[in-house]
N, CA, C and O atoms as a Tripos MOL2 file, in Angstrom:
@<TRIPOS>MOLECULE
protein
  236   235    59     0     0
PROTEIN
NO_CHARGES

@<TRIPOS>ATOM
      1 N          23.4750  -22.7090    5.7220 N.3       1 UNK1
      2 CA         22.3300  -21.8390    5.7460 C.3       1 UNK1
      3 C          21.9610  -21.5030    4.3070 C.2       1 UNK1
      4 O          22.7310  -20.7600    3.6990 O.2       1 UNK1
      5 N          20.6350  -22.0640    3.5550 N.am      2 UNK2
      6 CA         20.8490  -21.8180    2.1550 C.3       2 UNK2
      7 C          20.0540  -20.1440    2.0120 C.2       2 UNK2
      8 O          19.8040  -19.7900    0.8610 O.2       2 UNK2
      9 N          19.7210  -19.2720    3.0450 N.am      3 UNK3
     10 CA         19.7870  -17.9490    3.0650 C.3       3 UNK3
     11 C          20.7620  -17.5140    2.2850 C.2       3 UNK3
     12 O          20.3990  -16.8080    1.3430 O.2       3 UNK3
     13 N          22.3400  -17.8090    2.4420 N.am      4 UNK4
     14 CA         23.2860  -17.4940    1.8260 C.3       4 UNK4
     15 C          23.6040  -17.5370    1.1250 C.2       4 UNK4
     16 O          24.5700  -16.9230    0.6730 O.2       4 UNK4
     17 N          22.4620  -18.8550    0.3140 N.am      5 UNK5
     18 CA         23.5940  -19.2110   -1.1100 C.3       5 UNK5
     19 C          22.4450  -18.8090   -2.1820 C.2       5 UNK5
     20 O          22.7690  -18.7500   -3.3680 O.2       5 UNK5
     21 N          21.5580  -18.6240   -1.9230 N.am      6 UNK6
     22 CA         20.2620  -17.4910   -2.4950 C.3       6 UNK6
     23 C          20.8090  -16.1210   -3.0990 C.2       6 UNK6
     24 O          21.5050  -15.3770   -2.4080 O.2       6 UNK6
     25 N          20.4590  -15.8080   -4.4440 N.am      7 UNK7
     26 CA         20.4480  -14.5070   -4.6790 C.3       7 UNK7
     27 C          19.5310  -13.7500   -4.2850 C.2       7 UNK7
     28 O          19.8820  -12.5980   -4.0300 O.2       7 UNK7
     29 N          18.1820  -14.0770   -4.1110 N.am      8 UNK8
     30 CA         17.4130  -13.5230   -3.2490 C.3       8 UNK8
     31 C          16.6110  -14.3200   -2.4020 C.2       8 UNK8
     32 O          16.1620  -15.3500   -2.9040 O.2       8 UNK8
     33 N          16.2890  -14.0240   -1.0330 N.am      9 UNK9
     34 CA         16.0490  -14.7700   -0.2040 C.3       9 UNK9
     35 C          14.1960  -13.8710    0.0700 C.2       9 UNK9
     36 O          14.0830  -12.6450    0.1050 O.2       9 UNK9
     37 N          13.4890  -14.4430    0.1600 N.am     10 UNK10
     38 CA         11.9550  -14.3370    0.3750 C.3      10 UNK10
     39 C          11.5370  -15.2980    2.4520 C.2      10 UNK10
     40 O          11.5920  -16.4490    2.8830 O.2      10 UNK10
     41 N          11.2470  -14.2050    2.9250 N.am     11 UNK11
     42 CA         10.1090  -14.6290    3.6920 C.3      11 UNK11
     43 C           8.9680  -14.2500    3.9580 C.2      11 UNK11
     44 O           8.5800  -13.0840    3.8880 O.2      11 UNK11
     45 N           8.1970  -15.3870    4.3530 N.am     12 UNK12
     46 CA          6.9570  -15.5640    4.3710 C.3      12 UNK12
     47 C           6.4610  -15.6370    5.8370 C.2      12 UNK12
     48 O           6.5260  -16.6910    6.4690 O.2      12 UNK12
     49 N           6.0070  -14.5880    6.3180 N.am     13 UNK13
     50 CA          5.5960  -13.9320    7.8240 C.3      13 UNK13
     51 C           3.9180  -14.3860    8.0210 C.2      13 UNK13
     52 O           3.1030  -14.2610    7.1070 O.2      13 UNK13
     53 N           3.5490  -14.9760    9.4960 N.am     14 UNK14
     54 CA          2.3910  -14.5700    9.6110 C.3      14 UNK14
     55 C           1.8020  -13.2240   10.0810 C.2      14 UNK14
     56 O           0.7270  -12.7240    9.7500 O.2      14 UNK14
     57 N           2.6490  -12.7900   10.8440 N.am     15 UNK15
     58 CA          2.6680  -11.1600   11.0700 C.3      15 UNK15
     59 C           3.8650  -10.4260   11.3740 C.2      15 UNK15
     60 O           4.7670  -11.1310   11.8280 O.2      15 UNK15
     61 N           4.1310   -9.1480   11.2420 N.am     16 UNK16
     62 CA          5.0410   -8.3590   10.8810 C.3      16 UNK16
     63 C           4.8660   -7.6980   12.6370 C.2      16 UNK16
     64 O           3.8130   -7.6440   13.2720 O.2      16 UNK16
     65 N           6.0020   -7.3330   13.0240 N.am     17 UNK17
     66 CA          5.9520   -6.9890   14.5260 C.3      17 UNK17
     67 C           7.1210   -5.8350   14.2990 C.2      17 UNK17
     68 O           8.0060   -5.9430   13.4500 O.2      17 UNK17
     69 N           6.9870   -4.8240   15.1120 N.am     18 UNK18
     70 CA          8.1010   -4.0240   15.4580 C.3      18 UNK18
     71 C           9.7100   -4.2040   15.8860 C.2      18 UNK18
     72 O          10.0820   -4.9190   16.8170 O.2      18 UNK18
     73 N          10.5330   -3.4670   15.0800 N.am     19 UNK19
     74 CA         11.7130   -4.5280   15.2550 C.3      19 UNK19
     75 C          12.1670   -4.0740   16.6820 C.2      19 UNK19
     76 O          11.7870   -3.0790   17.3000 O.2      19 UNK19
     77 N          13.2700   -5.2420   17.1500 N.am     20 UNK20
     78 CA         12.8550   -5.4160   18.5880 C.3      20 UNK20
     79 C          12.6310   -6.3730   19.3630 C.2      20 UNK20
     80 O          13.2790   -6.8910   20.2730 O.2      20 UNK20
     81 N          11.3970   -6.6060   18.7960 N.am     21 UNK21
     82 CA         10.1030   -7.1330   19.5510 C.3      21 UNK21
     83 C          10.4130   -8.3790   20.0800 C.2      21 UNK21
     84 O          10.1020   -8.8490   21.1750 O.2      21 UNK21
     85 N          11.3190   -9.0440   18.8180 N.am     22 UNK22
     86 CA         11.4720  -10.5380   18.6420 C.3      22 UNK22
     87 C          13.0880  -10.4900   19.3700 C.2      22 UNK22
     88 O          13.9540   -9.6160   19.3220 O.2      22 UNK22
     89 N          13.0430  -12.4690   20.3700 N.am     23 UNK23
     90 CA         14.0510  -12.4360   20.7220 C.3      23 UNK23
     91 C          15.3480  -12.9850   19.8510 C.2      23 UNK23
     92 O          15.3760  -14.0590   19.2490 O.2      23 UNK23
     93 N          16.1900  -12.2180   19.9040 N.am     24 UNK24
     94 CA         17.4140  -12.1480   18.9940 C.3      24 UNK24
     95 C          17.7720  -13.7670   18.8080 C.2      24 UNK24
     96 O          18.1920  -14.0510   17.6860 O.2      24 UNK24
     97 N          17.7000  -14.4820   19.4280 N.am     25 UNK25
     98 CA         17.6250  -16.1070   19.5400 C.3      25 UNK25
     99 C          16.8720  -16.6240   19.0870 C.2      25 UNK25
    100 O          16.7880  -17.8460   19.2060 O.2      25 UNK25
    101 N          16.3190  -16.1640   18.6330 N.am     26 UNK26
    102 CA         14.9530  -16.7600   18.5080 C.3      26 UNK26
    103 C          14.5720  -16.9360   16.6320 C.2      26 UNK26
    104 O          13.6690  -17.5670   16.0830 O.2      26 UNK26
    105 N          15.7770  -16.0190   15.9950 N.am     27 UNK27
    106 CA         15.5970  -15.5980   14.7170 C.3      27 UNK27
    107 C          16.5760  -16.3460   14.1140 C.2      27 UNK27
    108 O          17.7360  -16.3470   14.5260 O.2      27 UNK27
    109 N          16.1130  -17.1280   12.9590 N.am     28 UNK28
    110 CA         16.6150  -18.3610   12.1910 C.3      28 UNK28
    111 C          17.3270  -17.9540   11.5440 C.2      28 UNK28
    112 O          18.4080  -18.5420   11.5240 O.2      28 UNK28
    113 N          17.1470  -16.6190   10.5600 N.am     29 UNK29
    114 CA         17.5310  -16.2760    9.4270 C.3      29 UNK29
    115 C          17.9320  -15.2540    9.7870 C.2      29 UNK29
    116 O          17.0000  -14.5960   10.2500 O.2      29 UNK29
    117 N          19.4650  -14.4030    9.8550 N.am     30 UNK30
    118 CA         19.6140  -12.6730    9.8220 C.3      30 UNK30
    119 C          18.9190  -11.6620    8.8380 C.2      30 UNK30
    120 O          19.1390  -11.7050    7.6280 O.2      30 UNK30
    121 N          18.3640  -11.0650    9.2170 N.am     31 UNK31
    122 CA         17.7250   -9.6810    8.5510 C.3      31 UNK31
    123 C          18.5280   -9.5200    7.1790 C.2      31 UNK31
    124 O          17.9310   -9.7010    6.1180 O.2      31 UNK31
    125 N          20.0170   -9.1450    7.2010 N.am     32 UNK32
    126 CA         21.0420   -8.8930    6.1170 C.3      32 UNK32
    127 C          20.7450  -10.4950    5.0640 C.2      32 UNK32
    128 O          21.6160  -10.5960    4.1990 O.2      32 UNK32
    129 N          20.1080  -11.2060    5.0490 N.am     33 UNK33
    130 CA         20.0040  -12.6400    4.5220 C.3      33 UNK33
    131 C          18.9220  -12.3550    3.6770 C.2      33 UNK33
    132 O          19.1180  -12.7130    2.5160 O.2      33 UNK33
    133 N          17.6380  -11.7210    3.9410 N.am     34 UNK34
    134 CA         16.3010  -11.5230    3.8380 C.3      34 UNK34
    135 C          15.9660  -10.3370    2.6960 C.2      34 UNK34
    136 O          16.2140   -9.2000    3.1000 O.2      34 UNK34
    137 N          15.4420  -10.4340    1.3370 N.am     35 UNK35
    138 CA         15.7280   -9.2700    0.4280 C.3      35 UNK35
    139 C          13.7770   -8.5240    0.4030 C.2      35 UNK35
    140 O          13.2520   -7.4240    0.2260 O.2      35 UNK35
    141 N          13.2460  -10.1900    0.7500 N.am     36 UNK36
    142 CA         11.7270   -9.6520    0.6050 C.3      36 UNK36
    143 C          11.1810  -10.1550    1.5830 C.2      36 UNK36
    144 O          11.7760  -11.0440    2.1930 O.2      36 UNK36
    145 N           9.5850   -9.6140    2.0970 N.am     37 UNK37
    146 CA          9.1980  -10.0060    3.1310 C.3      37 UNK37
    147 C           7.5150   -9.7500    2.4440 C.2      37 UNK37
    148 O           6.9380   -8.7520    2.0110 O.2      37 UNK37
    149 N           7.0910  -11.3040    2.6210 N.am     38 UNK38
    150 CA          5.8180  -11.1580    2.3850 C.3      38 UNK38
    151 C           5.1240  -11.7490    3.6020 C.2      38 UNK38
    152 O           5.5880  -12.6450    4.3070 O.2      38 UNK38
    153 N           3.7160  -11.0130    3.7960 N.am     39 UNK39
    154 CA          2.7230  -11.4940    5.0870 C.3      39 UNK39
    155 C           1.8430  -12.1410    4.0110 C.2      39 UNK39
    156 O           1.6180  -11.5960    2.9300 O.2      39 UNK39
    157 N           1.2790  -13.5320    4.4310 N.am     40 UNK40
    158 CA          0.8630  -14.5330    3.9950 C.3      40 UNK40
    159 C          -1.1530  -13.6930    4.2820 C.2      40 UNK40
    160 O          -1.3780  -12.6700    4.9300 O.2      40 UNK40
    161 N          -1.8550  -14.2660    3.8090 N.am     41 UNK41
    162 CA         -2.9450  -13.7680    4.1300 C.3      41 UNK41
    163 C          -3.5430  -14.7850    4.9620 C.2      41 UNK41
    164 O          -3.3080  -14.5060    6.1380 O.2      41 UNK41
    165 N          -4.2470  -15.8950    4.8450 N.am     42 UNK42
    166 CA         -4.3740  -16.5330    5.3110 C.3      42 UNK42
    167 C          -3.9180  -17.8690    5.7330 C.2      42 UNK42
    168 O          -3.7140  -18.8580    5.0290 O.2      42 UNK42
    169 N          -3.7510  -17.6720    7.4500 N.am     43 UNK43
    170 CA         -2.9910  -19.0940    7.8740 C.3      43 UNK43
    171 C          -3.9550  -19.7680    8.6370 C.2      43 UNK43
    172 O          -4.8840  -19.2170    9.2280 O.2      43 UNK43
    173 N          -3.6860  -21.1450    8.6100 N.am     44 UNK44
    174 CA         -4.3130  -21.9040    8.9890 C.3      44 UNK44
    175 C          -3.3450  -22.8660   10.2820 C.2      44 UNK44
    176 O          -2.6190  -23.7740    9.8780 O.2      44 UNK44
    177 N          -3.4110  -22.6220   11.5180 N.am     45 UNK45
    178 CA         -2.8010  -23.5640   12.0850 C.3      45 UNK45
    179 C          -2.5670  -24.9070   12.5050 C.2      45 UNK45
    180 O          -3.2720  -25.3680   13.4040 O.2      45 UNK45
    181 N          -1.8220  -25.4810   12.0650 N.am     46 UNK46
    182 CA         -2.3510  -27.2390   12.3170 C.3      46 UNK46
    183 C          -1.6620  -27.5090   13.0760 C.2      46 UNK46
    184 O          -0.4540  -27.3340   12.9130 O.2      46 UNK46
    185 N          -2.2920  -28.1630   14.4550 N.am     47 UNK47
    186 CA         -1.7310  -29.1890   15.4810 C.3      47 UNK47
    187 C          -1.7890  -30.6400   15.4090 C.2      47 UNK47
    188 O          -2.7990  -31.3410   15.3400 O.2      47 UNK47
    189 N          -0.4050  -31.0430   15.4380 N.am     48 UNK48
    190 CA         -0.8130  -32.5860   15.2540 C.3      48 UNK48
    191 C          -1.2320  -32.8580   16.0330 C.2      48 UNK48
    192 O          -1.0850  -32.1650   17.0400 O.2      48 UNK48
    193 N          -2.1420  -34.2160   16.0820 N.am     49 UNK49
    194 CA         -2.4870  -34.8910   16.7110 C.3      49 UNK49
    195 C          -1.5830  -35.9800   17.3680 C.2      49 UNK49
    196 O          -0.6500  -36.6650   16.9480 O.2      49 UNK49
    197 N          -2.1050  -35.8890   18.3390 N.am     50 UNK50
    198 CA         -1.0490  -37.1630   19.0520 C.3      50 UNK50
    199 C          -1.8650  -38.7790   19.1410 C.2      50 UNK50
    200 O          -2.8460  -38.9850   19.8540 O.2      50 UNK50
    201 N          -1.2210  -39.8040   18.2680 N.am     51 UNK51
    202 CA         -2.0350  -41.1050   18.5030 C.3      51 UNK51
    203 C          -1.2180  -41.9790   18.9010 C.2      51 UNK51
    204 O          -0.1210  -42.2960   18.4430 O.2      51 UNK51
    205 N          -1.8820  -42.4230   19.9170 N.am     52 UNK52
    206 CA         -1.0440  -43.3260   21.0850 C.3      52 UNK52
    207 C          -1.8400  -44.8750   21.0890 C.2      52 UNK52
    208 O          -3.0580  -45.0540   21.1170 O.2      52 UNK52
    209 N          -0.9730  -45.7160   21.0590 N.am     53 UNK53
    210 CA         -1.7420  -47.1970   21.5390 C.3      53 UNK53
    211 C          -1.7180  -47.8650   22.9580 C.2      53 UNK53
    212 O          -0.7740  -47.8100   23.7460 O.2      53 UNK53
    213 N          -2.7310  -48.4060   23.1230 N.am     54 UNK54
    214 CA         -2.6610  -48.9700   24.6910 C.3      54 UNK54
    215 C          -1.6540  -49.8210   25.0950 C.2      54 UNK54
    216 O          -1.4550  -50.8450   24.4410 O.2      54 UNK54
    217 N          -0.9900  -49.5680   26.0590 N.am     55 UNK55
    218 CA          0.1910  -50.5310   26.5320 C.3      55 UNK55
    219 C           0.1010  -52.0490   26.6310 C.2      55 UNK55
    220 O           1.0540  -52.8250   26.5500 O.2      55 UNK55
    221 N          -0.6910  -52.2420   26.7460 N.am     56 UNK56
    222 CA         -1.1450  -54.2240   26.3630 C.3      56 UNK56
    223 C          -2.4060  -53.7910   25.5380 C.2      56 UNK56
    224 O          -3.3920  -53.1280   25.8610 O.2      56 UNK56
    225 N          -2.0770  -54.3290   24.4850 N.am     57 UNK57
    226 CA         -2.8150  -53.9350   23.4130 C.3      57 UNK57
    227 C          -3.2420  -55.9610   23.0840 C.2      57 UNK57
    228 O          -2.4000  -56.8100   22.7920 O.2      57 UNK57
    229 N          -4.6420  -56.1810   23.2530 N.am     58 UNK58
    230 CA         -4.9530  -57.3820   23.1940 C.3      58 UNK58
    231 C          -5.2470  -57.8460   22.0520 C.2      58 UNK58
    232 O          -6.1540  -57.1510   21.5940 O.2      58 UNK58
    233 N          -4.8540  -58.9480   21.0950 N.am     59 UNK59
    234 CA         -5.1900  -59.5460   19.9210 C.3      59 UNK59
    235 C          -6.0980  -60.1920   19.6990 C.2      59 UNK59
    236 O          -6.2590  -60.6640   18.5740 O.2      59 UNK59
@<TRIPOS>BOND
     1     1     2 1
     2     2     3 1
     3     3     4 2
     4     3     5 am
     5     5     6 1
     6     6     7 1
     7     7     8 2
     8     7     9 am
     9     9    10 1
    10    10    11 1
    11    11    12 2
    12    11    13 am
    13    13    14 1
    14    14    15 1
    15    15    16 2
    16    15    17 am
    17    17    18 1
    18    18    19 1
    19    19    20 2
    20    19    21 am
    21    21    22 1
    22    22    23 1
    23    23    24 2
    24    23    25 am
    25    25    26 1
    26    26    27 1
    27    27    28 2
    28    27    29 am
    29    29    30 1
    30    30    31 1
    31    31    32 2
    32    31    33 am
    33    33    34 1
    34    34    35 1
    35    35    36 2
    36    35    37 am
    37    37    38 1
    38    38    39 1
    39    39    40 2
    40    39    41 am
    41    41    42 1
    42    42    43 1
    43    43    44 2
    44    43    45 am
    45    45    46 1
    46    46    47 1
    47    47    48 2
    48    47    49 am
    49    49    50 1
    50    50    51 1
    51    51    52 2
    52    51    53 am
    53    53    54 1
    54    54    55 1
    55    55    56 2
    56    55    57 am
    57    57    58 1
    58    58    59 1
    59    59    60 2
    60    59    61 am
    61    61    62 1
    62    62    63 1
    63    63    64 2
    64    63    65 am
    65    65    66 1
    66    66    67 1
    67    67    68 2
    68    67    69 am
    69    69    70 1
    70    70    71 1
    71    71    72 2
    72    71    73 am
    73    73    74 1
    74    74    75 1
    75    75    76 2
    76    75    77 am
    77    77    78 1
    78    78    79 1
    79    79    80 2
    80    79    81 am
    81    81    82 1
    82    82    83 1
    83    83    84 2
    84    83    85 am
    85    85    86 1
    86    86    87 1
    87    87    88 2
    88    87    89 am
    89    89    90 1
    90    90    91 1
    91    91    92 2
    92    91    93 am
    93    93    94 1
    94    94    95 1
    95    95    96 2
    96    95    97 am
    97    97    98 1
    98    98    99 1
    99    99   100 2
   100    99   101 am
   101   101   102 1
   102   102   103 1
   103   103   104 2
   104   103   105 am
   105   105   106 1
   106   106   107 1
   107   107   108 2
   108   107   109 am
   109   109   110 1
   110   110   111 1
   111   111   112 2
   112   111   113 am
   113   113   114 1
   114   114   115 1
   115   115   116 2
   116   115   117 am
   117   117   118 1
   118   118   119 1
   119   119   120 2
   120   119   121 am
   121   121   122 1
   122   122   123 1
   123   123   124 2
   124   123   125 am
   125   125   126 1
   126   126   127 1
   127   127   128 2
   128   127   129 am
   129   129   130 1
   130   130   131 1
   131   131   132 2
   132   131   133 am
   133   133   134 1
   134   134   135 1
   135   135   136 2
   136   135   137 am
   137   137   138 1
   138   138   139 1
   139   139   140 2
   140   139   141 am
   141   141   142 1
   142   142   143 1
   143   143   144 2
   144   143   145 am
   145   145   146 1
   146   146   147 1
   147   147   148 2
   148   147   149 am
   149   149   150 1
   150   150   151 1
   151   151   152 2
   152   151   153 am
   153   153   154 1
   154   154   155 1
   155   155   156 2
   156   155   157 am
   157   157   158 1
   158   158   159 1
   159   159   160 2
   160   159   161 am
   161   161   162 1
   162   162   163 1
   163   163   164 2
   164   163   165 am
   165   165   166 1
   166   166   167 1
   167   167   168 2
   168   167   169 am
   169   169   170 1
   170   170   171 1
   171   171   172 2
   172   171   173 am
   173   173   174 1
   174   174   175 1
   175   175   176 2
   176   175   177 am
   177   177   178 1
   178   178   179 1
   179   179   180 2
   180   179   181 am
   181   181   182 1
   182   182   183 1
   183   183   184 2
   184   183   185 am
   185   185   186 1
   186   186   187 1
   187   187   188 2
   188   187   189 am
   189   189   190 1
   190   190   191 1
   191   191   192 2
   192   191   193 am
   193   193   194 1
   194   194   195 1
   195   195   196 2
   196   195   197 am
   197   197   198 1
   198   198   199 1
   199   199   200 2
   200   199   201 am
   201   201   202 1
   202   202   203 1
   203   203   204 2
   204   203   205 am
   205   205   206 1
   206   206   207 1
   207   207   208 2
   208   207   209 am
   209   209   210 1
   210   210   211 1
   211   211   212 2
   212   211   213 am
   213   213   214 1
   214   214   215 1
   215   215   216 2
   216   215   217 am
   217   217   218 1
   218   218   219 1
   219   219   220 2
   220   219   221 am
   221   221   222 1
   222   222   223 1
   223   223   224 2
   224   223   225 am
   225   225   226 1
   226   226   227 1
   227   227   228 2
   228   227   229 am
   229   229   230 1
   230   230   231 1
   231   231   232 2
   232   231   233 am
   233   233   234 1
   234   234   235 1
   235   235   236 2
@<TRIPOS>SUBSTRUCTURE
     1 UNK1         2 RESIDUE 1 A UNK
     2 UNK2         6 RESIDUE 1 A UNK
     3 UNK3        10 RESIDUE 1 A UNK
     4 UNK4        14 RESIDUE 1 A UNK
     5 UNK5        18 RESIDUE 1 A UNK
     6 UNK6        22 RESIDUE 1 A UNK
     7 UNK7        26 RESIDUE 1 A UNK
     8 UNK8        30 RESIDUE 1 A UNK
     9 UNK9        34 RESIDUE 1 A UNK
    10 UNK10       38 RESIDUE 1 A UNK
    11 UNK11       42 RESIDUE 1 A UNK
    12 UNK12       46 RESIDUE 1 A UNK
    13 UNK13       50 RESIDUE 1 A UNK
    14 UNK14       54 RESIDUE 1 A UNK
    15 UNK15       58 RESIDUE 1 A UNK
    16 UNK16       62 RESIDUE 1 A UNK
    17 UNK17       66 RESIDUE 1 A UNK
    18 UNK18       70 RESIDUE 1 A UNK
    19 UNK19       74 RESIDUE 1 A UNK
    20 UNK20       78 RESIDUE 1 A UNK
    21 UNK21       82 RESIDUE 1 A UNK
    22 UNK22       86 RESIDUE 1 A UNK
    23 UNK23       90 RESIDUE 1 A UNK
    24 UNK24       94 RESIDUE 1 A UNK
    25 UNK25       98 RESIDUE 1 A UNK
    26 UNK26      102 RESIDUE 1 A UNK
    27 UNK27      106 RESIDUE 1 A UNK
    28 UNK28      110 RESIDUE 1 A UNK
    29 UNK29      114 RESIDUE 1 A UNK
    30 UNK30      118 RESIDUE 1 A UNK
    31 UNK31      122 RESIDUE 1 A UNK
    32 UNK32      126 RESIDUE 1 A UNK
    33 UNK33      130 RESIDUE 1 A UNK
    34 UNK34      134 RESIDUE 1 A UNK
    35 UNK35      138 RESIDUE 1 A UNK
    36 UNK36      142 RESIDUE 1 A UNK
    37 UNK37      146 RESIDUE 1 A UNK
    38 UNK38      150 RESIDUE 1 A UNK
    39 UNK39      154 RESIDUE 1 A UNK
    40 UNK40      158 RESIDUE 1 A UNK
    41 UNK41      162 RESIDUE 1 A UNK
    42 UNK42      166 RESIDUE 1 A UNK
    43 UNK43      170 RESIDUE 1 A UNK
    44 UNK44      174 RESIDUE 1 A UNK
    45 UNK45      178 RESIDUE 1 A UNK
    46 UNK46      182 RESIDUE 1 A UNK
    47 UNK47      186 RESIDUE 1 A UNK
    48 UNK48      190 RESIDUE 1 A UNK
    49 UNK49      194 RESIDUE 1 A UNK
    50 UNK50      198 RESIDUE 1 A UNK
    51 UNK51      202 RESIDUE 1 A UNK
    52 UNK52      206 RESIDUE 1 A UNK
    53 UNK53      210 RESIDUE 1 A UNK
    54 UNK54      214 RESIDUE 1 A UNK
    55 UNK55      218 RESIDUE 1 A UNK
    56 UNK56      222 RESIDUE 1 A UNK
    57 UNK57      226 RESIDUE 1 A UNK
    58 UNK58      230 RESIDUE 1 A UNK
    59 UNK59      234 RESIDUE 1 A UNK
């Protein structure tokens, strides 16, 4: 976990939620790991695209 081997560890949130909120499983990094917490201003979400070829694909 290079959280650990960081003297200071920075994350970068799209939003900040009440603690709690989030499921305990669900969290990559422990809180005690984490020294700063910045909310990003603008995100942009990208979905890949999925590109598929036709199963008999004719030459």
């Amino acid at each position: 976990m290079m959280a650990m081997a960081g003297r200071i560890t920075v994350a970068e949130v799209e939003e900040l939620v009440p603690a709690g909120t989030l499921d305990p499983n669900a969290i990559h990094v422990p809180g005690i790991f984490v020294h700063r917490i910045v909310q990003g201003a603008h995100y942009e979400k990208r979905i890949e695209q999925r590109t598929v070829r036709p199963k008999n694909p004719t030459n």
